[in-house]
MDTraj code that builds the backbone (N, CA, C; nanometers):
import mdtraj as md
import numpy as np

residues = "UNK UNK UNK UNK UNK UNK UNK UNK UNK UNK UNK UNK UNK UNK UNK UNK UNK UNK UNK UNK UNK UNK UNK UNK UNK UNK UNK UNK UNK UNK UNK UNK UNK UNK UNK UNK UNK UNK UNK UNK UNK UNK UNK UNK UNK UNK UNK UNK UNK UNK UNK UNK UNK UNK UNK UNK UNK UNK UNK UNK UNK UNK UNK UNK UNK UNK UNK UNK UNK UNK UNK UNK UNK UNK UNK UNK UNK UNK UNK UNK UNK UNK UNK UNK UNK UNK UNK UNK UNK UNK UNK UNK UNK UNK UNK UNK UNK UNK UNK UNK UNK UNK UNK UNK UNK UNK UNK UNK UNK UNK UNK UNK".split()
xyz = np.array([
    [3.7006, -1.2940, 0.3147],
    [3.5882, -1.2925, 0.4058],
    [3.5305, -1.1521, 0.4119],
    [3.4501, -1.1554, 0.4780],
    [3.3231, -1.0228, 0.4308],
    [3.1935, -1.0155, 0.5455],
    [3.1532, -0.8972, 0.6063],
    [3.0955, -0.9166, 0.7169],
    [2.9326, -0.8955, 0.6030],
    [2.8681, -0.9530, 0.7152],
    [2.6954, -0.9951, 0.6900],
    [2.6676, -0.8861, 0.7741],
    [2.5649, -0.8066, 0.7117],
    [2.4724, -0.7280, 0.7824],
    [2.3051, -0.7797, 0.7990],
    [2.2234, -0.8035, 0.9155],
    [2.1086, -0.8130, 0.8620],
    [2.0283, -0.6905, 0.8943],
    [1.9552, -0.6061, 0.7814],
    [1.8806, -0.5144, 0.8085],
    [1.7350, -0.5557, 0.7856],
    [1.6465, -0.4702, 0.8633],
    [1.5078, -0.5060, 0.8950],
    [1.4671, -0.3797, 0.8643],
    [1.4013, -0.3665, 0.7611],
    [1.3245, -0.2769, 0.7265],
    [1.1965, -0.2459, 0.7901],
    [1.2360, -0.0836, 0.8757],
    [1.0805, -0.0552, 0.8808],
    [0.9484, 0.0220, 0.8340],
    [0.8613, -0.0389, 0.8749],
    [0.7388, 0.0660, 0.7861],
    [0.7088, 0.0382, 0.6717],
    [0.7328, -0.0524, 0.6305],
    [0.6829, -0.0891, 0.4471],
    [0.5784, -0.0329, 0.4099],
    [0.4667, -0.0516, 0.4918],
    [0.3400, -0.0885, 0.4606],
    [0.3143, 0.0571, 0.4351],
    [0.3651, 0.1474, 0.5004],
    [0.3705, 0.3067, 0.5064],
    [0.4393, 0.3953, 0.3992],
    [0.5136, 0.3144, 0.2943],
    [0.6463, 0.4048, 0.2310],
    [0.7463, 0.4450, 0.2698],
    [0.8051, 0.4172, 0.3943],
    [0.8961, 0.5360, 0.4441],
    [0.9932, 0.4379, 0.4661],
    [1.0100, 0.2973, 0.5283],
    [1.0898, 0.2163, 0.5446],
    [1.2621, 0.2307, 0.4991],
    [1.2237, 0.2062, 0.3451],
    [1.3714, 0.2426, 0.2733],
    [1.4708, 0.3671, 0.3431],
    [1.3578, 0.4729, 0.2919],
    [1.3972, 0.6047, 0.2968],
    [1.4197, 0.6362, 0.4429],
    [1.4416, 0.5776, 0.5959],
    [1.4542, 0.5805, 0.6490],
    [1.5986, 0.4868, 0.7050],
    [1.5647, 0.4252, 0.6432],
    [1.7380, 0.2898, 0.6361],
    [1.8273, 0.4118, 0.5619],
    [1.7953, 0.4607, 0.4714],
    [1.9680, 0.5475, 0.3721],
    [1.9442, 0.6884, 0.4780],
    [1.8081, 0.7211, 0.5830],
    [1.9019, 0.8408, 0.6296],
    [1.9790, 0.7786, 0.7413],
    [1.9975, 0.6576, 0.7903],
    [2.0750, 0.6176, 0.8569],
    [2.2493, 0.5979, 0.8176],
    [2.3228, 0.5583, 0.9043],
    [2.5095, 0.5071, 0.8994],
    [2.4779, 0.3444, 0.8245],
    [2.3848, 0.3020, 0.8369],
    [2.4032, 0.1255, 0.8758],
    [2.4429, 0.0553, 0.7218],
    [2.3955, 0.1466, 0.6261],
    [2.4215, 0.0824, 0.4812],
    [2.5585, 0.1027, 0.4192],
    [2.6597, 0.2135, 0.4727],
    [2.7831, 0.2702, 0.4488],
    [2.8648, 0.1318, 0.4321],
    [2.9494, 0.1712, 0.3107],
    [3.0201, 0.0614, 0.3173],
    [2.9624, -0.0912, 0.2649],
    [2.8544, -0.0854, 0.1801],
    [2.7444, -0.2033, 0.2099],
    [2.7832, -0.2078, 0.0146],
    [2.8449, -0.3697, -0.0056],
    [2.8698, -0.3770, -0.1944],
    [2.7381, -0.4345, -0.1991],
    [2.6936, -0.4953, -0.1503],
    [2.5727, -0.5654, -0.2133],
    [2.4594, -0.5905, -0.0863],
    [2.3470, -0.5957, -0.1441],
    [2.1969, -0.6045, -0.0654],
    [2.0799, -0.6923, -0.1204],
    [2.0688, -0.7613, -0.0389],
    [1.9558, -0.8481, -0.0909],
    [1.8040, -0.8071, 0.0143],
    [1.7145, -0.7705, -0.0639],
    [1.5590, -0.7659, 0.0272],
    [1.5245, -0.8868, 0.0194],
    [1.4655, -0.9144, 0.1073],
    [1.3716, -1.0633, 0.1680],
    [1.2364, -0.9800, 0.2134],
    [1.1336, -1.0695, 0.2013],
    [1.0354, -1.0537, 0.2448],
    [0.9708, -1.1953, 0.2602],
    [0.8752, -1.1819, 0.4202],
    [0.8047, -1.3284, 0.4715],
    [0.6896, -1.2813, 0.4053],
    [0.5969, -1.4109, 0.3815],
    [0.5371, -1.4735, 0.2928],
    [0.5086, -1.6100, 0.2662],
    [0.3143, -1.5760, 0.3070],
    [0.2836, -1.7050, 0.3628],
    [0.2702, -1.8392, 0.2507],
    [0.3139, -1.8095, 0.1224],
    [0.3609, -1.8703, -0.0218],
    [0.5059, -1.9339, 0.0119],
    [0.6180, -1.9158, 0.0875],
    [0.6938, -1.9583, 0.0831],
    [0.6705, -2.0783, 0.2659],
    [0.7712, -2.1660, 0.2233],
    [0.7516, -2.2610, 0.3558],
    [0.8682, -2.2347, 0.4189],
    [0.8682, -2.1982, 0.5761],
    [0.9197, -2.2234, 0.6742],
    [1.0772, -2.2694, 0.6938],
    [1.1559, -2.2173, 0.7086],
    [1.3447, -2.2825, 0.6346],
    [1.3292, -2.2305, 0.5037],
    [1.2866, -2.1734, 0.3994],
    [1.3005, -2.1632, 0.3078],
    [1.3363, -2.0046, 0.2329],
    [1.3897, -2.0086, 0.1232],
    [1.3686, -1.9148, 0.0542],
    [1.3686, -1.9217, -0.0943],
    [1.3316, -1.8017, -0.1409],
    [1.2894, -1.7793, -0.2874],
    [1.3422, -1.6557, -0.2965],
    [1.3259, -1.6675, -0.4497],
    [1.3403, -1.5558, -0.5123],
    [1.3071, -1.5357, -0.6989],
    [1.3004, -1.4238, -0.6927],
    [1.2706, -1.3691, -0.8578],
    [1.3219, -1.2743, -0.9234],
    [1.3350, -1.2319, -1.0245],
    [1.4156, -1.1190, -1.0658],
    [1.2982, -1.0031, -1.1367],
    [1.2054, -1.0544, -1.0389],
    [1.1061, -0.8736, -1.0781],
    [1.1240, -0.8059, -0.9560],
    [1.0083, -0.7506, -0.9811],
    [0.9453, -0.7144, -0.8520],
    [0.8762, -0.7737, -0.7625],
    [0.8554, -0.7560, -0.6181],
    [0.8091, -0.8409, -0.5327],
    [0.7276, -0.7741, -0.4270],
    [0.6099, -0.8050, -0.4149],
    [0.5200, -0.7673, -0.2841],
    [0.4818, -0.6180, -0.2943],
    [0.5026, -0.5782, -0.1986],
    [0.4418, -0.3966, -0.2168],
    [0.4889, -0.3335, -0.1894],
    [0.3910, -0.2510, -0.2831],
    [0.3885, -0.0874, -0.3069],
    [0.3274, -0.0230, -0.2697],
    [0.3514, 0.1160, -0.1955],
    [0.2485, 0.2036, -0.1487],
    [0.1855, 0.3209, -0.1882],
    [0.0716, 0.3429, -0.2009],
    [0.0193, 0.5178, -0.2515],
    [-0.0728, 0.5333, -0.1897],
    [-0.0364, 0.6756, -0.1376],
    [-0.1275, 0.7278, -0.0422],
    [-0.2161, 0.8862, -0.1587],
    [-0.3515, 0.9049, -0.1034],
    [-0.3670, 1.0562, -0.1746],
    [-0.4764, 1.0852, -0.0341],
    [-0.5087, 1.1979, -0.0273],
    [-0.6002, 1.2439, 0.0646],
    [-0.7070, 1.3014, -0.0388],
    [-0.8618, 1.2465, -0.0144],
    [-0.9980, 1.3058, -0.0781],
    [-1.0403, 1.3914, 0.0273],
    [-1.1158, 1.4603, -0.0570],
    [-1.2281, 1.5858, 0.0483],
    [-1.3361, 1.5898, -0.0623],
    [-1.4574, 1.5353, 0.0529],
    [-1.5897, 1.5305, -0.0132],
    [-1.6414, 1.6223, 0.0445],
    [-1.7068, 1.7145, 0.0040],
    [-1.7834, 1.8294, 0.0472],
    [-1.9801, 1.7839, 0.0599],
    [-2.0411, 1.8273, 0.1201],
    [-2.1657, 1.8057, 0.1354],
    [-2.2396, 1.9713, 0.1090],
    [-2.3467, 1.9399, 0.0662],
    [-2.4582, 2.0714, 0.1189],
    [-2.5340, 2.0098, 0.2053],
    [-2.6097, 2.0572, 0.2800],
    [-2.7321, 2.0095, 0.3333],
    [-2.8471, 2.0528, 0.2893],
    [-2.9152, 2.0041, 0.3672],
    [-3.1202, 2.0274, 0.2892],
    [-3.2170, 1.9635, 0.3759],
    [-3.3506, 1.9494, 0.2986],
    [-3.4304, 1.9436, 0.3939],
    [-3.4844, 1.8169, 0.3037],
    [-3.5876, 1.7152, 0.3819],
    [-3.6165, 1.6156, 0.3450],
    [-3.7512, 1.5880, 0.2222],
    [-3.7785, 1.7740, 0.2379],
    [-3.9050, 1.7870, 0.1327],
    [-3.8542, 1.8041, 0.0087],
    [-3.7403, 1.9021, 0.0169],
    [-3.6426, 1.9322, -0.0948],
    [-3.4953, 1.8623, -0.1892],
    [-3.5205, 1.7095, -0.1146],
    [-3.3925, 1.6870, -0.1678],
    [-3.2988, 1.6691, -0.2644],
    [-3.3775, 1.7592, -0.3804],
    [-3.2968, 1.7298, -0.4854],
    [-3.1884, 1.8943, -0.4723],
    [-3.2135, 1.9985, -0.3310],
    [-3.1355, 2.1387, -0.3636],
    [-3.0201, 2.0835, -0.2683],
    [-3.0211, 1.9748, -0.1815],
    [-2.8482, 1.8789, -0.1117],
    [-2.7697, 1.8153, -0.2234],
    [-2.6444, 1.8387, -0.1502],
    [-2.5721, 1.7557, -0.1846],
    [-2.4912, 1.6411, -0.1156],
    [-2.5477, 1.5228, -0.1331],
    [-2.4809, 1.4510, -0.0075],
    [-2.3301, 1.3704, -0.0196],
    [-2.2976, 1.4072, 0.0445],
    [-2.1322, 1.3425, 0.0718],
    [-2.1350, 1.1882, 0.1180],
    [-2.2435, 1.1426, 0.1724],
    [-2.2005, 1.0285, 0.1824],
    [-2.1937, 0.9436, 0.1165],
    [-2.3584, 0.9898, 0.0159],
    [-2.3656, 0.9021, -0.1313],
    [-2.2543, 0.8819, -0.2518],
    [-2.1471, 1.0179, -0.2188],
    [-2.0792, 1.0538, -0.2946],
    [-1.9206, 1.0180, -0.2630],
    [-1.9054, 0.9747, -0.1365],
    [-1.8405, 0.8718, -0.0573],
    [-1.8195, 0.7411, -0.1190],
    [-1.9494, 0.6854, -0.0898],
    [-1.9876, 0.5217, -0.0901],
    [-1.9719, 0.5076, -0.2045],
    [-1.9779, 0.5866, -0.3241],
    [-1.9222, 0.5495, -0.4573],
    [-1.8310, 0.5359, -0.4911],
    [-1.7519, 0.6324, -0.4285],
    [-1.5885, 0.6034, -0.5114],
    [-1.5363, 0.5273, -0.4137],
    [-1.5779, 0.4791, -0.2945],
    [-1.5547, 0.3841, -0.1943],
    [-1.5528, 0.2646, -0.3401],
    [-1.6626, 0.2432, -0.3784],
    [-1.7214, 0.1494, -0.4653],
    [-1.6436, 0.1149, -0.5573],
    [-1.6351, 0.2010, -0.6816],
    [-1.5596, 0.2160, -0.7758],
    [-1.3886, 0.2206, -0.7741],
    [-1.3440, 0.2507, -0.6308],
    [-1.1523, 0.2476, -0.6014],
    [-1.1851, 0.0603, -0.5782],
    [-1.2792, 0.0129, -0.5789],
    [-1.2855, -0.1454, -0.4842],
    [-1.2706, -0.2015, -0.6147],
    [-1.3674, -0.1836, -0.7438],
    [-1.3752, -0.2471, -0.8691],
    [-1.2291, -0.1995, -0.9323],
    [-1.1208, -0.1216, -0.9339],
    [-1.0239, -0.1541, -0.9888],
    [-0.9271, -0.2957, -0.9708],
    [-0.9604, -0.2913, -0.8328],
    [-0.9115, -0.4424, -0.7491],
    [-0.9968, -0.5648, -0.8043],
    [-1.0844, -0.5659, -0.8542],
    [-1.1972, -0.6762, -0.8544],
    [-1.2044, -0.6834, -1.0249],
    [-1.2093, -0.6027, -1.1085],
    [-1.2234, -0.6079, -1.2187],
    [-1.0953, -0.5416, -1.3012],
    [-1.0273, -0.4784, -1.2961],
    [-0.8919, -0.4370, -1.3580],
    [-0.7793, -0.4915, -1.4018],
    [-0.7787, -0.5712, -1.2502],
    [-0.5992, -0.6369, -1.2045],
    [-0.6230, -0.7628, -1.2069],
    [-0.5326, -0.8766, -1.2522],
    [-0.4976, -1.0064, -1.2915],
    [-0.5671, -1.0741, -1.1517],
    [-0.6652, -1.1551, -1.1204],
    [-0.7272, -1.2269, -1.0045],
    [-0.5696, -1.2919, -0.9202],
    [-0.4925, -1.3332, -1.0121],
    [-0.3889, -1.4029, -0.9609],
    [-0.2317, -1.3156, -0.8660],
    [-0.2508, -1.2252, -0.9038],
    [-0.1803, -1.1050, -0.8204],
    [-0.2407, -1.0486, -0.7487],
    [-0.1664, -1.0394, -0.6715],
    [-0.2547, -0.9484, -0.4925],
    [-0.2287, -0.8194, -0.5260],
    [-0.3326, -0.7796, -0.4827],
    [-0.3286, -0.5981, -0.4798],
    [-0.4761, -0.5784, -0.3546],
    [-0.4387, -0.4931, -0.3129],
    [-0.5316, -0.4348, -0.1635],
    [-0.5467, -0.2997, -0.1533],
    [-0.6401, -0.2326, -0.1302],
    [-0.7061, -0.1385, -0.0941],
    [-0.7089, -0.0948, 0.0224],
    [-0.7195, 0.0006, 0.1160],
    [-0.6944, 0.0392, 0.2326],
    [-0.7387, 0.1777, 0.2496],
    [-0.8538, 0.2230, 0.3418],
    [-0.8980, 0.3421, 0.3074],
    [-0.8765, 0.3803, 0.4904],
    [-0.9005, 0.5008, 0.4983],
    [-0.8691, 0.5313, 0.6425],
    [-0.9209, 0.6798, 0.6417],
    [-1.0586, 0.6290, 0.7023],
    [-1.1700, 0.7540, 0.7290],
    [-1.1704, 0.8268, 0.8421],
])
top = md.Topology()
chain = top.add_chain()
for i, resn in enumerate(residues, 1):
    res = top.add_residue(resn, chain, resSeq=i)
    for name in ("N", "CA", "C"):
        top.add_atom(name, md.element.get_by_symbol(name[0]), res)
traj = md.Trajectory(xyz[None], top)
């Protein structure tokens, strides 16, 4: 016989989850670990599983758009940040939309 631990991972969505469970005591002593994750693909009493990978991953980077300003007679001596924004707003969206398999989830998440 053999004791059951259930651990609940927190913060996924953030990266830090794991890495916050091993600076803890609670895994010591631990031969084997299984991750679960809910998932509105699986039904209710149930479980699954696969031998890849499963669900997500996180990456974070921080941008800095710089602006000039100007005047509305002159606008070709600005530089505008927002236009310059809304693009790669644009273009980080089309890796999701045109890149990656329609049938695998992948999400975007920006935080202005």
């Amino acid at each position: 016989m053999g004791t059951i631990v259930l651990v609940f991972q927190p913060v996924d969505e953030e990266g830090g989850g794991a890495k916050k469970l091993l600076e803890t005591e609670m895994l010591e002593n631990v031969e084997a670990i299984f991750g679960l994750h809910v998932s509105h693909h699986v039904h209710v009493e149930s479980v699954a599983s696969r031998s890849d990978l499963v669900l997500v991953a996180c990456g974070f980077f921080d941008a800095v758009i710089s602006g000039k300003g100007g005047h509305a007679a002159l606008p070709q001596h600005s530089i505008d940040p927002i236009l310059a924004a809304s693009n790669e707003i644009v273009s980080l969206q089309q890796l999701v939309s045109r890149e990656v398999d329609p049938l695998d989830s992948h999400v975007l998440v920006f935080f202005l």
